[in-house]
N, C-alpha and C positions, 0 to 999 in steps of 0.2 A: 828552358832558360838558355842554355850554350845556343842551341839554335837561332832564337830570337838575337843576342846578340849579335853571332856571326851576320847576319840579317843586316842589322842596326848599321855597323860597321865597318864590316865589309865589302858587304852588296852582295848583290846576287848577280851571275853574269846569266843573262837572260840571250845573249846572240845564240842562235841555233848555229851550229857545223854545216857547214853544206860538204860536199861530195869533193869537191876541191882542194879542200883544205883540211882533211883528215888526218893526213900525213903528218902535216907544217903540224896539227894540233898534238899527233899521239908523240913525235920529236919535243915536243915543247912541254910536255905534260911536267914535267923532272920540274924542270928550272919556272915554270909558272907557279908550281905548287907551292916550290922555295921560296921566289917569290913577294906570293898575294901573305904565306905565314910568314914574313917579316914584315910588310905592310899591317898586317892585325895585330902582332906584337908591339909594333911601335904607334900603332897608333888607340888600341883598345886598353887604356891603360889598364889599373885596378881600380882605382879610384872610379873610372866610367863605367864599368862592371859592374862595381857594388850600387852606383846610380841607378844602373839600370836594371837592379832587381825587381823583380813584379812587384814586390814589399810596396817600393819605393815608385811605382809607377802605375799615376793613377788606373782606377777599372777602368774608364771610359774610354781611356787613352791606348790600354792595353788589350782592351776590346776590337777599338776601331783597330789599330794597325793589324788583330790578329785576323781580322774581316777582310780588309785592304789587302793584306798578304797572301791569303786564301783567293784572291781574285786574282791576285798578279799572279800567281804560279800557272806554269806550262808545264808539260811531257818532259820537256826539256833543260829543267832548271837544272843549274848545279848548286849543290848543298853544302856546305863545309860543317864538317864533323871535328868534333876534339879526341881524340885518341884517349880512351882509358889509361894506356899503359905510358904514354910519351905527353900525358896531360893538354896539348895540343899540337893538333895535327890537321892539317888540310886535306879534307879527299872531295875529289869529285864524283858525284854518286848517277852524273849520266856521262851513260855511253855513245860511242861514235859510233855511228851505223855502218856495218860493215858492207860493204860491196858485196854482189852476188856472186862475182864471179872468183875471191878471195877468197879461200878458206883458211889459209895458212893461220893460225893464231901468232897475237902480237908479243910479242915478249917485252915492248916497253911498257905493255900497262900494268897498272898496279894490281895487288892482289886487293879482292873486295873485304873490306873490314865485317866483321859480325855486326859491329853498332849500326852497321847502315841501313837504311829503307827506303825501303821505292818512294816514290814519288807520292802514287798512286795510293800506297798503305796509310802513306803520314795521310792525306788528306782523306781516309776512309778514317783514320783515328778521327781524325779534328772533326766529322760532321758526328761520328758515336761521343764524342764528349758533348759536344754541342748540345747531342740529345738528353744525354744526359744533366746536362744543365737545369735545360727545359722540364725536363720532370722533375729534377729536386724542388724548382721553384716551386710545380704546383701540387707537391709532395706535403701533406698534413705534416703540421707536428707532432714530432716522436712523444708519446706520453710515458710516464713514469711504470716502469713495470712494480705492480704493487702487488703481487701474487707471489713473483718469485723474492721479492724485497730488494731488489738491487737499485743503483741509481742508473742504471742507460740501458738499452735496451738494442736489440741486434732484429735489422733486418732480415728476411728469408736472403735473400743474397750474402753472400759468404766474405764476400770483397768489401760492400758498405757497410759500415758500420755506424749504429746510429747516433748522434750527438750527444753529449752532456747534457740533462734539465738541467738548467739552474730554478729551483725550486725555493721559495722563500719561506719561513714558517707559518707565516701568516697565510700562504696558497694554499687555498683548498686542497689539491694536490697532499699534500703534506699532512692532513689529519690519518689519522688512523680510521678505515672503514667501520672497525667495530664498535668507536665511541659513538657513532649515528645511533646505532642500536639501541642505548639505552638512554637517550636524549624523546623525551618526553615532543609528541607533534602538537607544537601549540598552534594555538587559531590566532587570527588577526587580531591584533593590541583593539581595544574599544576605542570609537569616533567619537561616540555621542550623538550621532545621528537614526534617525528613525525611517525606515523601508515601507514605502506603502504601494499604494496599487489603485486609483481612484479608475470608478466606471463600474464597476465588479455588480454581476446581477447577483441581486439576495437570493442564497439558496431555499429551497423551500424545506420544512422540518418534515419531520420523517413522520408519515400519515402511517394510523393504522386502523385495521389489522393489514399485516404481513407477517409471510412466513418467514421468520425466525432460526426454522428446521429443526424436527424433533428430538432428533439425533443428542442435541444440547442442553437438551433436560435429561440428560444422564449423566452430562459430563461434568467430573468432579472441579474441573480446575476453572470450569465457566461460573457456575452455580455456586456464588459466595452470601447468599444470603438463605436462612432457616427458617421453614413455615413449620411451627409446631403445632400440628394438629389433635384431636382427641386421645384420650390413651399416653400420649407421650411419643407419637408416630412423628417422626423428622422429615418433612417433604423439601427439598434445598430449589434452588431457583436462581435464576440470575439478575441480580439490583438493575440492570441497565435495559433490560429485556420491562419489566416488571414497571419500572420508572415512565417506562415510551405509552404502556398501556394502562396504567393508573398515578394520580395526580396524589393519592392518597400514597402509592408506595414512591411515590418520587420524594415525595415528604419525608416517610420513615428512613428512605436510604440517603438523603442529600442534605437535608435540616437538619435530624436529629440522630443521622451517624445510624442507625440500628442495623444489627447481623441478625436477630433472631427476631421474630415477629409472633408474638401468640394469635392462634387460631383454633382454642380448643373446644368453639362453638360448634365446630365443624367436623366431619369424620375425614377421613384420611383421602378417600375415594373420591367426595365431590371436588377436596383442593387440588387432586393431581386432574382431573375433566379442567379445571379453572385453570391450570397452568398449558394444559394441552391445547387449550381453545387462544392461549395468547401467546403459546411460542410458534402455532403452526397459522393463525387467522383467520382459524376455521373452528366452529363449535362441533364438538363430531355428538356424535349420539349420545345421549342422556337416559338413564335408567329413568323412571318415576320417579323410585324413593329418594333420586340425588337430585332431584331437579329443581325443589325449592333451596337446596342450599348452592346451587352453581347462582339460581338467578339470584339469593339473595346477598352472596358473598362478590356476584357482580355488582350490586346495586351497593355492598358496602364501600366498596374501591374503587366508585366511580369508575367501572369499564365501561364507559357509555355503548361503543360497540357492540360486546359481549351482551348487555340489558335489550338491546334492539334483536339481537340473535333470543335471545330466550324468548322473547314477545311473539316470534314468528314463528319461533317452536312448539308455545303455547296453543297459538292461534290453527296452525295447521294440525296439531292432535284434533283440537274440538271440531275441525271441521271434518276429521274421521272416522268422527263418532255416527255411525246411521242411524239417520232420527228415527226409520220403521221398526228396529230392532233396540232399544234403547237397552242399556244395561246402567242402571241404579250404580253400580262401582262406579261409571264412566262419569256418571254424573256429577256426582259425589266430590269423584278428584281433582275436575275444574272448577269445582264450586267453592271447593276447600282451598283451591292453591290461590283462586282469586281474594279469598278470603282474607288469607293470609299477606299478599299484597297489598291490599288494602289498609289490612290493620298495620303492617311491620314499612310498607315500603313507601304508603298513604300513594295509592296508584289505582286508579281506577279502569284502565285500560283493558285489565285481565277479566274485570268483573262484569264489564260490558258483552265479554267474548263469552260468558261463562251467563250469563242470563239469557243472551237473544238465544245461545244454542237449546236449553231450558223451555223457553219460551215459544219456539219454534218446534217444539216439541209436543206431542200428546199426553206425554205424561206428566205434566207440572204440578196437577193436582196429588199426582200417586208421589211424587218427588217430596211436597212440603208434607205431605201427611206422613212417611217415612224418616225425614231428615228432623219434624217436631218430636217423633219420639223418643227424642235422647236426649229433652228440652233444657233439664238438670245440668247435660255436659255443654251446653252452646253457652255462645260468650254474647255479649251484645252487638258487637258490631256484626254476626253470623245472621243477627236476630232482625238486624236493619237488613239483611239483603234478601233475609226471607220476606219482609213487608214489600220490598221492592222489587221481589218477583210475583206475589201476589198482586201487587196493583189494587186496584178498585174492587179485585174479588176477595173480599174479607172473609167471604164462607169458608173458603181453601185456609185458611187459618184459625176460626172460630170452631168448626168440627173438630179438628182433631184437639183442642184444646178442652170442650165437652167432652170429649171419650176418655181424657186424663181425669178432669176432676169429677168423674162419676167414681174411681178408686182410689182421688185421690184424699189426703188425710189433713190437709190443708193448701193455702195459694202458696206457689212457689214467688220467686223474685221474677224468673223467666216471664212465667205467666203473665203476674202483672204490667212486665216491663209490653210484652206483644198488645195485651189492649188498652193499653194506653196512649201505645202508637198506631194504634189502627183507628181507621175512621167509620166508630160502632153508630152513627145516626146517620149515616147512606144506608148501611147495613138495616138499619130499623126499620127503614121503610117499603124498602125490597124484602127482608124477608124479615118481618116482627116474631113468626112463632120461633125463629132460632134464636134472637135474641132475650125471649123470654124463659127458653128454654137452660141459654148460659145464667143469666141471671138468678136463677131457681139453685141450679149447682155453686151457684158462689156464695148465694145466703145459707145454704148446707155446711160448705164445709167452713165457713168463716164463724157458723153457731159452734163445730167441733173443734175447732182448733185455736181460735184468742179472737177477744173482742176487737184487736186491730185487724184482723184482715175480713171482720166483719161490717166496721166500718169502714175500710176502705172501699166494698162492694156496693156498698150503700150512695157510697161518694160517686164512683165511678157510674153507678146507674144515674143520680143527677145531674151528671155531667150529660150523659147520650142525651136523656129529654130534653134540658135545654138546647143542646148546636141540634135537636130534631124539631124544637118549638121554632125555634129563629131560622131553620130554612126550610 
């Protein structure tokens, strides 16, 4: 500020010394100094002073001159200083160059003040302010130190100190970090507008069988619905698993809400094979004795999949069966299963498998004369698929039905039920002594045993003569 004035005011004597005038100038030094400090006292009032305070003078104005200024200075300038101690004082802060060939020191010059600086140092200050200028400007703002709780906050530099925030209550700034905390993160206020997505190719539904993985029919927290089996045996299962692979448990779990499902038609064994075969997509091996209640407990749950797997399973047993070597069990239990399909599942499919195998067989004849001996325990639809493995050869059924009622003590139901559905006037004509022969056994035991099943005998002989007259 003193500087700048003196500046302003007084001037700066910019003449350089030459070599000539050394002398005249260190002689004159005294009475110049006294002077240019009456010249600045009477002409820098106070009043011009306090004008000329940076306060009071604009930046741009104080800018430019101190640019302007920086440009005008030489090596050579002289500076006028105010004396600390004598409030002002004039020095001149360049020297006259001395002659080479003079060493003699001057005794009119003044002694150099402490306040003074080179030339050279002021204008190494003024470009390090300068710089620092430049950085304050693009110097972020100082933020509120909120750690230590104070309001201003210290740069690493020991010298700058960082500004006051003025922080309003309303500045974010100013909350406290730990009211965030228990401030509940809500979502976006509702629009009333609806998101969609038009083009979208329809997924396809989830085809089965798939594996599932077995693993999951163990696990407790999958497995929220109850197959109680025979006994009171708990077999668990998964509703979503179960739903994909029957239409009937998609019903029990999703219409009518059910957790436990009775199955106590069933033994424990064939429902865990019926879970295995639809959580892995594979039907794995089958005992015998489970295998009409796997196929029939598929056919009751609509597994359509699972019904197509038991059909091939059926199919490929019977064709395992070697027709040279036949064994009467084997027979027996495709005869029986298809039997049972038919009557429970009304399926004809099994029975077809379970005859041509029979049929293609040498022993059909030893099959029906074995399978009639337990005529008592057969049902009637066992008794239609015995006609319909017979075929056309009624003999295969009319003998071993003479070998019964030679001990037997009356007509059974069975019995009548088989000739009645057989066609006995082909039979009469290919072979008469057998039919005379049955006929003889019927009027026997229908005299021993009630007048009805003796005229039924009576009846069923006028039936053969007539369809034997008319064809």
């Amino acid at each position: 500020y003193q500087r700048r004035v003196r500046e302003v005011k007084v001037g700066v004597v910019k003449t350089p010394p030459t070599q000539g005038s050394r002398q005249a100038l260190e002689s004159d030094t005294t009475a110049d100094a006294s002077l240019s400090y009456s010249n600045a006292t009477s002409t820098a009032s106070l009043e011009d002073v306090t004008d000329l305070h940076p306060k009071n003078i604009p930046k741009k104005a104080t800018k430019n001159k101190r640019k302007e200024n920086n440009m005008n200075k030489t090596p050579t300038e002289v500076k006028l200083k105010v004396d600390n101690a004598s409030s002002s004082t004039l020095v001149s802060d360049a020297k006259p160059q001395q002659s080479e060939q003079s060493a003699t020191p001057d005794l009119h010059k003044p002694e150099a003040n402490l306040n003074d600086i080179s030339v050279q140092e002021m204008a190494k200050q003024e470009n390090e302010q300068n710089e620092k200028v430049k950085k304050k400007k693009k110097k972020p703002r100082a933020k509120k130190n909120i750690t230590d709780g104070g309001d201003s906050a210290k740069t690493p530099d020991s010298n700058v100190i960082a500004c006051q925030l003025d922080v309003s209550d309303d500045h974010p700034l100013q909350r406290d970090v730990t009211d965030t905390k228990n401030e509940e993160i809500k979502g976006p206020e509702p629009i009333g507008k609806i998101l969609s997505l038009d083009g979208q190719n329809e997924p396809s539904s989830a085809l089965v069988p798939i594996n599932f993985g077995l693993e999951l029919l163990e696990s407790s927290t999958h497995n929220n619905v109850q197959l109680i089996a025979a006994g009171g045996a708990i077999v668990r299962a998964n509703s979503v698993i179960l739903s994909l692979n029957s239409s009937v448990f998609h019903r029990i779990t999703t219409k009518l809400e059910l957790e436990e499902v009775e199955m106590t038609e069933f033994s424990e064994q064939p429902i865990k094979i019926f879970l295995e075969a639809i959580y892995t997509g594979k039907l794995p091996d089958v005992p015998s004795e489970c295998f009409r209640d796997v196929n029939k407990i598929s056919h009751a749950f609509k597994v359509k999949w699972m019904e197509a797997r038991c059909f091939e399973m059926f199919y490929a047993f019977s064709e395992s069966i070697d027709s040279r070597c036949l064994d009467y069990a084997d027979l027996l239990y495709i005869f029986e299963e298809a039997a049972f399909v038919l009557s429970k599942l009304n399926k004809r499919e099994f029975l077809m498998v379970a005859l041509d195998k029979i049929k293609s067989s040498l022993y059909r004849t030893d099959f029906i004369d074995q399978y009639l001996q337990q005529l008592d325990h057969r049902e009637q639809h066992q008794l239609e698929m015995i006609i319909e493995l017979a075929e056309v050869n009624v003999e295969m059924i009319v003998w071993p039905l003479i070998k019964q009622l030679e001990t037997a003590t009356s007509i059974s139901k069975n019995t009548k039920f088989l000739l009645e559905k057989s066609d006995l006037s082909l039979f009469w004509i290919s072979h008469p002594k057998t039919i005379d022969r049955l006929f003889e056994e019927l009027g026997r035991v229908g005299e021993m045993s009630s007048s009805n099943d003796l005229r039924w005998a009576f009846e069923l002989l006028n039936k053969t003569k007539r369809n034997d007259s008319s064809t």
